[in-house]
PyMOL CGO cylinders between C-alpha atoms (Angstrom):
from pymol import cmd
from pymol.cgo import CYLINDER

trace = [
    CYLINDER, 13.31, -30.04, 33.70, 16.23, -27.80, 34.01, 0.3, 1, 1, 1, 1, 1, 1,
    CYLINDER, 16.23, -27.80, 34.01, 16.35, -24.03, 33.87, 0.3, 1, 1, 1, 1, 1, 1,
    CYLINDER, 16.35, -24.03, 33.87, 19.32, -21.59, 32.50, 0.3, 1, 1, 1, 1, 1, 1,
    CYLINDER, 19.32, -21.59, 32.50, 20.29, -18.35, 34.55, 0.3, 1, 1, 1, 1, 1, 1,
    CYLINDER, 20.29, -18.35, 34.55, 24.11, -18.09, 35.02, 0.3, 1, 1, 1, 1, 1, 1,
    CYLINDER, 24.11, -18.09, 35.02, 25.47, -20.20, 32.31, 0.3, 1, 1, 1, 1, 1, 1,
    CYLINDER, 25.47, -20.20, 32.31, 25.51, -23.67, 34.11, 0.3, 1, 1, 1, 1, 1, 1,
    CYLINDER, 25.51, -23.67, 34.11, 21.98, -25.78, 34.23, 0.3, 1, 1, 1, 1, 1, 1,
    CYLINDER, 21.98, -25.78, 34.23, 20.10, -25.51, 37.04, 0.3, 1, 1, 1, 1, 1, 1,
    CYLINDER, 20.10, -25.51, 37.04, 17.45, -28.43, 38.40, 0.3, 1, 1, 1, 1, 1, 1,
    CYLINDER, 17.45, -28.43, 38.40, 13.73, -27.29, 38.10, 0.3, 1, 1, 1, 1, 1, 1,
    CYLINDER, 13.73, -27.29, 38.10, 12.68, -30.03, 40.99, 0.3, 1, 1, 1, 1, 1, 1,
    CYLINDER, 12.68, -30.03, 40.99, 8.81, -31.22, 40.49, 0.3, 1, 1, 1, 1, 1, 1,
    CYLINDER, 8.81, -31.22, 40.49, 8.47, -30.52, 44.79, 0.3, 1, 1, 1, 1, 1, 1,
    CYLINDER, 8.47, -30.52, 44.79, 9.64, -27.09, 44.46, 0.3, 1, 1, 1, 1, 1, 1,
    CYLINDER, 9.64, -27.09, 44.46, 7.33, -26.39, 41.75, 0.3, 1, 1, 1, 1, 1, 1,
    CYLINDER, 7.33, -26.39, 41.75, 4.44, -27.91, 43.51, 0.3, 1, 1, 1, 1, 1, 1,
    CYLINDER, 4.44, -27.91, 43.51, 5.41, -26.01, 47.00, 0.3, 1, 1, 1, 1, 1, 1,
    CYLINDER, 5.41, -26.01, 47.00, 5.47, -22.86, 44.93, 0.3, 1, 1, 1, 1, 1, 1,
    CYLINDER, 5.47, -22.86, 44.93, 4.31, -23.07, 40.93, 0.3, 1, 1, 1, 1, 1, 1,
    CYLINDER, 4.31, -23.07, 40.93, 3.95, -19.65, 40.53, 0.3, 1, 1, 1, 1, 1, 1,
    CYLINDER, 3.95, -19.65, 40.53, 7.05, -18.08, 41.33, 0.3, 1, 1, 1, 1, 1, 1,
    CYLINDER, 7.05, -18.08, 41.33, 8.85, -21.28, 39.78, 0.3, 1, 1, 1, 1, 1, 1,
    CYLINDER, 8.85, -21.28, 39.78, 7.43, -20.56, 36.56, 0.3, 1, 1, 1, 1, 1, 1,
    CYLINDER, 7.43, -20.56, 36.56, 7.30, -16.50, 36.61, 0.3, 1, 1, 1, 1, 1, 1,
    CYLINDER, 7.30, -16.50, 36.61, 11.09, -17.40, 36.95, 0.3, 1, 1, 1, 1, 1, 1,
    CYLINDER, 11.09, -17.40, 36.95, 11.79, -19.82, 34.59, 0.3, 1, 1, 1, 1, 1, 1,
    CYLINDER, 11.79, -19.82, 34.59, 9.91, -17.51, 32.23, 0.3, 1, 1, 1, 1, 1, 1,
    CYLINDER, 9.91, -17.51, 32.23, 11.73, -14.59, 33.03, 0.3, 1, 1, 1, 1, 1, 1,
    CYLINDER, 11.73, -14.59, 33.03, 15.22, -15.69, 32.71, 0.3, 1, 1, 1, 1, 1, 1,
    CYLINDER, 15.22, -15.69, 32.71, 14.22, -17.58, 29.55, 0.3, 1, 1, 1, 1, 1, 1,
    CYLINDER, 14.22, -17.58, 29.55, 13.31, -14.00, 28.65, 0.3, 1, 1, 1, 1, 1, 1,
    CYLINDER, 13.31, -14.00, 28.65, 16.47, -12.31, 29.63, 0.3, 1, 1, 1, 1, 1, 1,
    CYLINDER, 16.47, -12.31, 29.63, 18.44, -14.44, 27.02, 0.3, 1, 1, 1, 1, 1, 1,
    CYLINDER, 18.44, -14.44, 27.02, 19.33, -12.59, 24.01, 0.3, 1, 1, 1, 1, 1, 1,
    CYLINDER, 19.33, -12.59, 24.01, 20.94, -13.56, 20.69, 0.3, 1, 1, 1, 1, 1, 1,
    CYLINDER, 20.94, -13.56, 20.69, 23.98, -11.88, 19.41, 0.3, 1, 1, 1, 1, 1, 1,
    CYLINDER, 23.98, -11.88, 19.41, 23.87, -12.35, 15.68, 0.3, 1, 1, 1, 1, 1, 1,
    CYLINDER, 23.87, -12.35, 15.68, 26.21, -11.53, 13.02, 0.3, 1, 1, 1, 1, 1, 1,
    CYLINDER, 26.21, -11.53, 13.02, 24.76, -8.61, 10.58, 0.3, 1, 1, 1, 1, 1, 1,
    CYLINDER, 24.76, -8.61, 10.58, 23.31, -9.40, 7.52, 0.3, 1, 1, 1, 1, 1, 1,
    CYLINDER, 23.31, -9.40, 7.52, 25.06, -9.64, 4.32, 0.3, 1, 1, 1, 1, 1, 1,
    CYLINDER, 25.06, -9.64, 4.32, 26.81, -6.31, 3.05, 0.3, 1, 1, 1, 1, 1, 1,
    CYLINDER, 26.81, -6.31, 3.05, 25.31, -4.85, -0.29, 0.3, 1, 1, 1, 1, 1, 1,
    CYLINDER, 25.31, -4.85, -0.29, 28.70, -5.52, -2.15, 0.3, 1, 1, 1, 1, 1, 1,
    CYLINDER, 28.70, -5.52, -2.15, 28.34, -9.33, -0.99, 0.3, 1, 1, 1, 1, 1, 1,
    CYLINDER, 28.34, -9.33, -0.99, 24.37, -9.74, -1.84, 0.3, 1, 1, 1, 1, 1, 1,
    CYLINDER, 24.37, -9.74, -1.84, 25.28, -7.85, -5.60, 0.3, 1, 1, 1, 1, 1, 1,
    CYLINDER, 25.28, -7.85, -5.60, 27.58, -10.49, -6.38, 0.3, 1, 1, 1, 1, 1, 1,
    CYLINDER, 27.58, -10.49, -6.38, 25.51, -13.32, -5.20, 0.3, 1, 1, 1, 1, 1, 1,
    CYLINDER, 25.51, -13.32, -5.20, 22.77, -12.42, -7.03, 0.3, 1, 1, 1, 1, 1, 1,
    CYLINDER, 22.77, -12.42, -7.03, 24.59, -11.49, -10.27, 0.3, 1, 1, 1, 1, 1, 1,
    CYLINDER, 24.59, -11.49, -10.27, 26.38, -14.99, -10.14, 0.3, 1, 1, 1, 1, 1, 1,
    CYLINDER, 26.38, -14.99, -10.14, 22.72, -16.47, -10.00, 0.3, 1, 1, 1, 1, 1, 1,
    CYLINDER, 22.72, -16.47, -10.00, 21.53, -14.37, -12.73, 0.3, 1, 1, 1, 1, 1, 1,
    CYLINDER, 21.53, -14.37, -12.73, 24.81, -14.54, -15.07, 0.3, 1, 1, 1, 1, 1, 1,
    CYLINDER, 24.81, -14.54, -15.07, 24.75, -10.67, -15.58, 0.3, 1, 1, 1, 1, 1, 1,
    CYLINDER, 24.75, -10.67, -15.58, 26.06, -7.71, -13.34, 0.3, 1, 1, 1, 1, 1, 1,
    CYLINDER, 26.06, -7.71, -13.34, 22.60, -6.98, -11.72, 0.3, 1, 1, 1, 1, 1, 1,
    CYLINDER, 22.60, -6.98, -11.72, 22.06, -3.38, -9.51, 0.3, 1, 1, 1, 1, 1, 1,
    CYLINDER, 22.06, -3.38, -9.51, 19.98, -4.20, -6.47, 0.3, 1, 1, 1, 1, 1, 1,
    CYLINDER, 19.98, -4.20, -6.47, 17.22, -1.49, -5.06, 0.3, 1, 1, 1, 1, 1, 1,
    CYLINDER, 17.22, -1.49, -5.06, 15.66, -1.36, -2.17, 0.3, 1, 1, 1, 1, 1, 1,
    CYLINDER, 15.66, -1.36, -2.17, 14.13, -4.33, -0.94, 0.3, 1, 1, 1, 1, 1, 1,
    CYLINDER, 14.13, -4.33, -0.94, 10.08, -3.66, -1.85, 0.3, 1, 1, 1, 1, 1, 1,
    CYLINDER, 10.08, -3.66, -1.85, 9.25, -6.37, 1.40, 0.3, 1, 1, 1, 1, 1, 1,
    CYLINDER, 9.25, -6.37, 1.40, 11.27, -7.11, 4.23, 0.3, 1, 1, 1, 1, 1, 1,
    CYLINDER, 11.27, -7.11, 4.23, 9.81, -8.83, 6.93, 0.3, 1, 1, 1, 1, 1, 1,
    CYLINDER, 9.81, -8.83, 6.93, 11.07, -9.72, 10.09, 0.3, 1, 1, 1, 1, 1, 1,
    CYLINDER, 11.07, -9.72, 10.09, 9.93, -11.29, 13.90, 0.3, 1, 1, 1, 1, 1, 1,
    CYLINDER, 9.93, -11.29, 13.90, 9.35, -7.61, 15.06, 0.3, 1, 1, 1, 1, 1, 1,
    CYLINDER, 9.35, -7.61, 15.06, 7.82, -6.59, 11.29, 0.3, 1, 1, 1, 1, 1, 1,
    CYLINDER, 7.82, -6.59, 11.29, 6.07, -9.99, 10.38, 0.3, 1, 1, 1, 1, 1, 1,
    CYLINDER, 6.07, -9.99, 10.38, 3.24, -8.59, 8.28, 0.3, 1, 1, 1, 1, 1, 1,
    CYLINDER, 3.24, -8.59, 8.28, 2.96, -5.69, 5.89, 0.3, 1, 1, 1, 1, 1, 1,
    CYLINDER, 2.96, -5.69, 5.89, -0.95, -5.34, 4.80, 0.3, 1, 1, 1, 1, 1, 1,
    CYLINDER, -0.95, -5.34, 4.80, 0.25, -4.29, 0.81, 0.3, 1, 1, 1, 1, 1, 1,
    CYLINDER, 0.25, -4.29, 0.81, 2.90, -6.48, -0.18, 0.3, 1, 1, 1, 1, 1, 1,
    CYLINDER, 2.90, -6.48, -0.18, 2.69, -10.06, 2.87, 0.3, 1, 1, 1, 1, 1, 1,
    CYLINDER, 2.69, -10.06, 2.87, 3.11, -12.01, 5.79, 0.3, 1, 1, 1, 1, 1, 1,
    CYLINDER, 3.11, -12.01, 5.79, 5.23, -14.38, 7.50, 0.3, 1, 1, 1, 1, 1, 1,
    CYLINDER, 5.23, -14.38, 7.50, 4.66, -17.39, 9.22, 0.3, 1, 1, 1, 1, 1, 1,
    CYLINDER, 4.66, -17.39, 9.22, 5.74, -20.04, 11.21, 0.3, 1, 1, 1, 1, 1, 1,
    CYLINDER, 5.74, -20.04, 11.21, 4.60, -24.03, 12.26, 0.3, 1, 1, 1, 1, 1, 1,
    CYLINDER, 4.60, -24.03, 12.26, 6.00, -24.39, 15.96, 0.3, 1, 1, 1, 1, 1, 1,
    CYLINDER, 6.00, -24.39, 15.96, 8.55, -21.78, 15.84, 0.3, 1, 1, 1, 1, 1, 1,
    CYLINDER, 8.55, -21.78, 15.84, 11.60, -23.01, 18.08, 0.3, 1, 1, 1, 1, 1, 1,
    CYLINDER, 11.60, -23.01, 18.08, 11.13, -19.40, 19.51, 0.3, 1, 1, 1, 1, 1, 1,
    CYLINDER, 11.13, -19.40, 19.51, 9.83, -15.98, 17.88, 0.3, 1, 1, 1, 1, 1, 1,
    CYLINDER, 9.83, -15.98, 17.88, 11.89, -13.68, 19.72, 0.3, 1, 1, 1, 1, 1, 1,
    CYLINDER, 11.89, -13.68, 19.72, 11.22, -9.88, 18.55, 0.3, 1, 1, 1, 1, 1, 1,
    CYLINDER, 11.22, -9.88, 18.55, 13.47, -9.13, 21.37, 0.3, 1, 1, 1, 1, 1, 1,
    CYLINDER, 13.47, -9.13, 21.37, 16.30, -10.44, 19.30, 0.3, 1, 1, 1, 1, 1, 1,
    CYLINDER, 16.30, -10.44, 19.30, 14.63, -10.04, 15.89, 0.3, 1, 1, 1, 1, 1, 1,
    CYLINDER, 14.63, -10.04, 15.89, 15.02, -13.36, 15.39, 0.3, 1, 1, 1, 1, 1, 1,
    CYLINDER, 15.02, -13.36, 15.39, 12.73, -16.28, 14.20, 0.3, 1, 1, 1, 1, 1, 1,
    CYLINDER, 12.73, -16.28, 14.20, 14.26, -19.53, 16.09, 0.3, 1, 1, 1, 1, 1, 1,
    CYLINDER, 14.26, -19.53, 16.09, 13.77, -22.74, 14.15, 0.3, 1, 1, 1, 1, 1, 1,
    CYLINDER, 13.77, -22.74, 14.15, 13.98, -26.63, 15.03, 0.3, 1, 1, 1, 1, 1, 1,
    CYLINDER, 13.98, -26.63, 15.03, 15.75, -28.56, 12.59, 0.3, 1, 1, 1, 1, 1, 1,
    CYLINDER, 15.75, -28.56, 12.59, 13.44, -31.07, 10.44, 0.3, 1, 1, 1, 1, 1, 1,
    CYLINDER, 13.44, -31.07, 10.44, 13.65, -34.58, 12.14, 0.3, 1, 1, 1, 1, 1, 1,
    CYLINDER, 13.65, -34.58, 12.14, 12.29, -37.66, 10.49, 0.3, 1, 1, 1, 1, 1, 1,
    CYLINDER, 12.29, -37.66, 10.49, 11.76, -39.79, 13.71, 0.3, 1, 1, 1, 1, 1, 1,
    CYLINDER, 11.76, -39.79, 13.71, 10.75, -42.71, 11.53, 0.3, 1, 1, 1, 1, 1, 1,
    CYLINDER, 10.75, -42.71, 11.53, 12.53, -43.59, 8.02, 0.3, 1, 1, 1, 1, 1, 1,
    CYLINDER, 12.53, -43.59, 8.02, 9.24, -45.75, 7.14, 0.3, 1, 1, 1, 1, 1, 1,
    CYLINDER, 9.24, -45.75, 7.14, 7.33, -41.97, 7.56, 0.3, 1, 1, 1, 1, 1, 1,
    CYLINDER, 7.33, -41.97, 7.56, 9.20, -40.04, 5.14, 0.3, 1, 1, 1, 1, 1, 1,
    CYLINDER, 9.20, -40.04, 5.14, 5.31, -37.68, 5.35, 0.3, 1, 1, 1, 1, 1, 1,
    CYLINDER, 5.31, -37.68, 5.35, 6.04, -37.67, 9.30, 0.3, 1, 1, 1, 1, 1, 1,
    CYLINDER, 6.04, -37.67, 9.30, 8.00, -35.38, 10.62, 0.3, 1, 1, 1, 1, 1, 1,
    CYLINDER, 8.00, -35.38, 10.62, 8.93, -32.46, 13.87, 0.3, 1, 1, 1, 1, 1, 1,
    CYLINDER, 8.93, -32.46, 13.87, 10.62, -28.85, 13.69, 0.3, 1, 1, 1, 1, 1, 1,
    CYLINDER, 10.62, -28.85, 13.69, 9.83, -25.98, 12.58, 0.3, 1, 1, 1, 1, 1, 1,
    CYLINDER, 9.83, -25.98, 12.58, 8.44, -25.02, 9.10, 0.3, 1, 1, 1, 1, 1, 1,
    CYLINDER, 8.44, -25.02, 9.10, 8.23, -21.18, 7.58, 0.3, 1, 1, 1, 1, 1, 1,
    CYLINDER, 8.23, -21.18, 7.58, 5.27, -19.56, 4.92, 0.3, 1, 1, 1, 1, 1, 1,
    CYLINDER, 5.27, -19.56, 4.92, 5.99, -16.56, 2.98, 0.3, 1, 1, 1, 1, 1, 1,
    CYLINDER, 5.99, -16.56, 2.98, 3.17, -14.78, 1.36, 0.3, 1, 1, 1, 1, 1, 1,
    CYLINDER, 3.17, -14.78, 1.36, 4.27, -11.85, -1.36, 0.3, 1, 1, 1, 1, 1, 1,
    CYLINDER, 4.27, -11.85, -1.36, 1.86, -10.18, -3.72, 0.3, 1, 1, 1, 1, 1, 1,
    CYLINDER, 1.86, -10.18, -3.72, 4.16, -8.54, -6.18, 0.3, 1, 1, 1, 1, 1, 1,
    CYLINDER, 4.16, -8.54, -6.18, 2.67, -4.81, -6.39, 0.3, 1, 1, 1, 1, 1, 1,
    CYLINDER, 2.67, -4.81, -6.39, 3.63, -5.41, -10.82, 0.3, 1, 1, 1, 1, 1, 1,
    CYLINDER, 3.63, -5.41, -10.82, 4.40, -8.28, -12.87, 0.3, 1, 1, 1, 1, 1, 1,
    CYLINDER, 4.40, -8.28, -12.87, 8.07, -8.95, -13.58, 0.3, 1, 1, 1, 1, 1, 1,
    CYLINDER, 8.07, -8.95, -13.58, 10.66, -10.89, -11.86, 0.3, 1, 1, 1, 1, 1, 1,
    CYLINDER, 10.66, -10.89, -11.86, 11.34, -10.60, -8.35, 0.3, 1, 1, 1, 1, 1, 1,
    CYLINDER, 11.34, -10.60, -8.35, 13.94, -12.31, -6.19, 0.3, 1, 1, 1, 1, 1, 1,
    CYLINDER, 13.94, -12.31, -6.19, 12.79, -13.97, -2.75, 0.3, 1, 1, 1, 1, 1, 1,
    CYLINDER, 12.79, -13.97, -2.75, 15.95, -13.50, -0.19, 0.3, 1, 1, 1, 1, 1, 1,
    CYLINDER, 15.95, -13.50, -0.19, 15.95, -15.80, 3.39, 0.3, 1, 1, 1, 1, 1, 1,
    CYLINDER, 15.95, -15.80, 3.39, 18.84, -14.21, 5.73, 0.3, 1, 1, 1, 1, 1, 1,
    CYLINDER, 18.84, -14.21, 5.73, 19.56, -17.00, 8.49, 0.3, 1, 1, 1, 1, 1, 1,
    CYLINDER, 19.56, -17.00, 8.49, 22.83, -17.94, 10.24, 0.3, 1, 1, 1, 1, 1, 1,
    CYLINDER, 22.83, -17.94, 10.24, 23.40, -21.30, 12.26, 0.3, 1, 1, 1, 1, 1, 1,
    CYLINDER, 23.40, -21.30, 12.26, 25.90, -23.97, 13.28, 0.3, 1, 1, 1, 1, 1, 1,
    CYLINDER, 25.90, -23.97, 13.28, 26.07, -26.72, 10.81, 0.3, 1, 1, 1, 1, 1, 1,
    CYLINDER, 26.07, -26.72, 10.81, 22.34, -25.38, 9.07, 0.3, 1, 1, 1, 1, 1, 1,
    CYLINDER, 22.34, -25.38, 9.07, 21.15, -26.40, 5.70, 0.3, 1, 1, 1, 1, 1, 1,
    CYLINDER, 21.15, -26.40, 5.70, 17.96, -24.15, 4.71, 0.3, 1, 1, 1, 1, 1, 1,
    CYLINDER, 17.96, -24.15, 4.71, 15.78, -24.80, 2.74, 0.3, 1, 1, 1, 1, 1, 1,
    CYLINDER, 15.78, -24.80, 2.74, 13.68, -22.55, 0.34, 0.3, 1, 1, 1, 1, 1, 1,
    CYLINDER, 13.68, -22.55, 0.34, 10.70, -23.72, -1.50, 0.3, 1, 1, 1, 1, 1, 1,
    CYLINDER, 10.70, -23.72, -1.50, 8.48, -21.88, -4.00, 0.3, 1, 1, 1, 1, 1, 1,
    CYLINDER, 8.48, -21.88, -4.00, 7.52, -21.06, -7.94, 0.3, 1, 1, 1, 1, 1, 1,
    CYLINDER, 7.52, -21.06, -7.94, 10.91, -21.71, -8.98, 0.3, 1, 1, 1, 1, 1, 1,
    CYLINDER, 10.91, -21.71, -8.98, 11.07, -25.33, -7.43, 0.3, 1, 1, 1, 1, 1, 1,
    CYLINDER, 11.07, -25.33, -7.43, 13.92, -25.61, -4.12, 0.3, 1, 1, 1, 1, 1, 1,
    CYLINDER, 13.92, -25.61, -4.12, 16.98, -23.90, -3.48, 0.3, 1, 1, 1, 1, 1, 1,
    CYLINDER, 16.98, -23.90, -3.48, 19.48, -24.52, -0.42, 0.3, 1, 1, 1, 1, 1, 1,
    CYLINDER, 19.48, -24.52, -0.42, 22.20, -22.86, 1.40, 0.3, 1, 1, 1, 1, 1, 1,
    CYLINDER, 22.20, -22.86, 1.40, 24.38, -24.25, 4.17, 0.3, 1, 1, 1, 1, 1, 1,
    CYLINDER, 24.38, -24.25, 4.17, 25.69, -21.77, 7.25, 0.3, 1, 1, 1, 1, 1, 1,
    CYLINDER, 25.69, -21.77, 7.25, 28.62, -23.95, 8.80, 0.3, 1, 1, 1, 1, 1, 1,
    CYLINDER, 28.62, -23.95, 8.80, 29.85, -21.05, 11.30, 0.3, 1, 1, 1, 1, 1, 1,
    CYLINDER, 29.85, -21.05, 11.30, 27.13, -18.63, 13.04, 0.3, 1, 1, 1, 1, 1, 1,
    CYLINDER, 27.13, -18.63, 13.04, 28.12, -16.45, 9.44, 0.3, 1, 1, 1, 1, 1, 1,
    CYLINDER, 28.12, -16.45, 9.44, 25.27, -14.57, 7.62, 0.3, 1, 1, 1, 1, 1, 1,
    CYLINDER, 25.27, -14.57, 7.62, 23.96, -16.30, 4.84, 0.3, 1, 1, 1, 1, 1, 1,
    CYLINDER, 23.96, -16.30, 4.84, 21.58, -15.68, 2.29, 0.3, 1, 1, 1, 1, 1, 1,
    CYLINDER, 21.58, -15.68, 2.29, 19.01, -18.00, 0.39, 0.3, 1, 1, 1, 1, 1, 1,
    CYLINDER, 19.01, -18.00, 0.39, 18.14, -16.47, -2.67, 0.3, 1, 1, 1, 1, 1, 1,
    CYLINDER, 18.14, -16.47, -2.67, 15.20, -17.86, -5.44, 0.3, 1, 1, 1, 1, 1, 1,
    CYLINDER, 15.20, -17.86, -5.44, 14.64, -16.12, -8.62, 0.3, 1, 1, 1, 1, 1, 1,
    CYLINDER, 14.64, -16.12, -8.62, 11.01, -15.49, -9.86, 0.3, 1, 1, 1, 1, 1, 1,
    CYLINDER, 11.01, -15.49, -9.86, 8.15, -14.41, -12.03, 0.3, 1, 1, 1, 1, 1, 1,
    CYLINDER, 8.15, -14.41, -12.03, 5.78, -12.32, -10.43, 0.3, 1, 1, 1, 1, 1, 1,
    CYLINDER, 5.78, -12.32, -10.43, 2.42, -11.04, -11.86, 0.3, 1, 1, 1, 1, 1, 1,
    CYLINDER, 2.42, -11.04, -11.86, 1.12, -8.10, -10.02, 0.3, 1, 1, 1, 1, 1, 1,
    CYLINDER, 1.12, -8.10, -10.02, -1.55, -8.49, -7.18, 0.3, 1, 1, 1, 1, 1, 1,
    CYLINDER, -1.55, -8.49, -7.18, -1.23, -12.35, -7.41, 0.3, 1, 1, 1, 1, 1, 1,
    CYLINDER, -1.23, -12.35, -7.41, -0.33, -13.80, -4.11, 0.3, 1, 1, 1, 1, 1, 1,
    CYLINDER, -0.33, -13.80, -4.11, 2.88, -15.98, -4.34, 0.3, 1, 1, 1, 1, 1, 1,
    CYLINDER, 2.88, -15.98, -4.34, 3.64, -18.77, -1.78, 0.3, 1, 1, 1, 1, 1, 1,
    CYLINDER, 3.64, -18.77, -1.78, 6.81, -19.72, -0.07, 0.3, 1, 1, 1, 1, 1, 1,
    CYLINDER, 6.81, -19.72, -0.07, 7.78, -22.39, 2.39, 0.3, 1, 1, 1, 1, 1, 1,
    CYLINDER, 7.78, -22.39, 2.39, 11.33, -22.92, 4.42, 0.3, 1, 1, 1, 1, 1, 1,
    CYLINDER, 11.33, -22.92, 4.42, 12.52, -25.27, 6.58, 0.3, 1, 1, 1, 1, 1, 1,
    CYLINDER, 12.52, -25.27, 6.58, 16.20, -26.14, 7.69, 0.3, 1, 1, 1, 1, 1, 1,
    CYLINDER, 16.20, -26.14, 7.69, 18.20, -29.33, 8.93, 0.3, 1, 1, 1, 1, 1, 1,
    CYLINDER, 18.20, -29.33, 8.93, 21.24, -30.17, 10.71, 0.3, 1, 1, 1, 1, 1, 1,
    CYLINDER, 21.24, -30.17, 10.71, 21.53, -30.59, 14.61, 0.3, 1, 1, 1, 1, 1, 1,
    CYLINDER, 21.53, -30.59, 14.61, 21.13, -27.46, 15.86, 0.3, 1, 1, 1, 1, 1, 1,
    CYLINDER, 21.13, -27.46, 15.86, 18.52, -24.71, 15.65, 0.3, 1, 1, 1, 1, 1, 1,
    CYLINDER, 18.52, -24.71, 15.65, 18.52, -21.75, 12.38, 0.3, 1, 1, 1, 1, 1, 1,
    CYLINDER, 18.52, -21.75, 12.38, 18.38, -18.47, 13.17, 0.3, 1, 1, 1, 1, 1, 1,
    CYLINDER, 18.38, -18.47, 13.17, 15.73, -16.53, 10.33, 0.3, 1, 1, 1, 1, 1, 1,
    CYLINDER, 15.73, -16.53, 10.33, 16.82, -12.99, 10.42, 0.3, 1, 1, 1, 1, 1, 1,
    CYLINDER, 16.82, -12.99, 10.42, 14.75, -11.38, 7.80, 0.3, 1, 1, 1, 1, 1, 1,
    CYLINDER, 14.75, -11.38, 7.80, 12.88, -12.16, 4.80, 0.3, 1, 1, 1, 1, 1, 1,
    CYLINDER, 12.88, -12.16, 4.80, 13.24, -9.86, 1.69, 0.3, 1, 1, 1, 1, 1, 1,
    CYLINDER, 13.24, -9.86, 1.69, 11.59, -9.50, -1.76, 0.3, 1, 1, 1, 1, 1, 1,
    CYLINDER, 11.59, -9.50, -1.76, 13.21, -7.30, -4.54, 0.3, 1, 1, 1, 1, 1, 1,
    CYLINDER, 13.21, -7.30, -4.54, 12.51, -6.53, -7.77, 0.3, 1, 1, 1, 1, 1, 1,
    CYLINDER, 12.51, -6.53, -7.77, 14.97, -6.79, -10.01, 0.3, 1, 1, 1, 1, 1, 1,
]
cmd.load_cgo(trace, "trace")
């Protein structure tokens, strides 16, 4: 087992921890803790207009976003919730969601699977259509968004903010389900979830 502090790995040795387990683990924990995030902000408004006109073939004027959920903010009682399956870390330090990439350890077990795996819940408050945003950033991440209007992808290749966008009909006070999930080989960053009307 090996610990971070200073940048360089450091050996967690199994008689150390068994001479003194508590203070081995208060520190692990602790500088585990002390690690923060830096991430790039989210997509400008200018940048998010476009992408969603382009998806909706028509110069579209986005409003406030009615839900916007986050690791610090993962539950709003009106409008939904969050979730995660074996988050790779939910840090509301950072106000980040950290998740494993999807790994098929065995080709015969396409049904088998490890990483981490997201759930949106949003009751739209009226019927109409509504547009589902996921705003992640990664190395070398494709994410995944699944929901009413089938899949959609989007690949960050750099660290750089990028946003998943699905399109949707809403009917109001009907919960509407969500699931995400990236791959690739490093870990995706989730920096907030967002539901417009448009």
């Amino acid at each position: 087992m090996t610990t971070k502090s200073d940048g360089s790995p450091k050996k967690l040795l199994l008689k150390d921890v068994l001479k003194d387990p508590k203070e081995s683990f208060l520190t692990q924990i602790k500088e585990q803790k002390a690690f923060l995030v830096e991430q790039p902000p989210l997509l400008n408004e200018a940048a998010l207009t476009r992408l969603v006109s382009q998806l909706v073939a028509r110069p579209v004027t986005l409003k406030t976003p009615l839900l916007q959920l986050s690791a610090r903010k993962p539950y709003d009682a009106a409008l939904g919730v969050v979730d995660m399956y074996m988050p790779g870390r939910w840090d509301a330090t950072s106000d980040l969601m950290f998740m494993d990439p999807i790994v098929h350890p065995d080709p015969n077990s396409p049904g088998v699977w490890t990483g981490s795996a997201g759930y949106i819940e949003f009751k739209p408050p009226s019927t109409g259509t509504y547009l589902m945003l996921v705003n992640f950033f990664g190395w070398q991440v494709t994410m995944s968004l699944n929901g009413p209007a089938g899949t959609t992808t989007a690949v960050s290749n750099s660290n750089s903010p990028t946003a998943l966008p699905m399109l949707f009909s809403g009917t109001a006070g009907q919960g509407t389900g969500f699931s995400f999930a990236c791959t690739g080989l490093y870990l995706g960053f989730v920096q907030s979830i967002q539901a417009f009307q448009l």
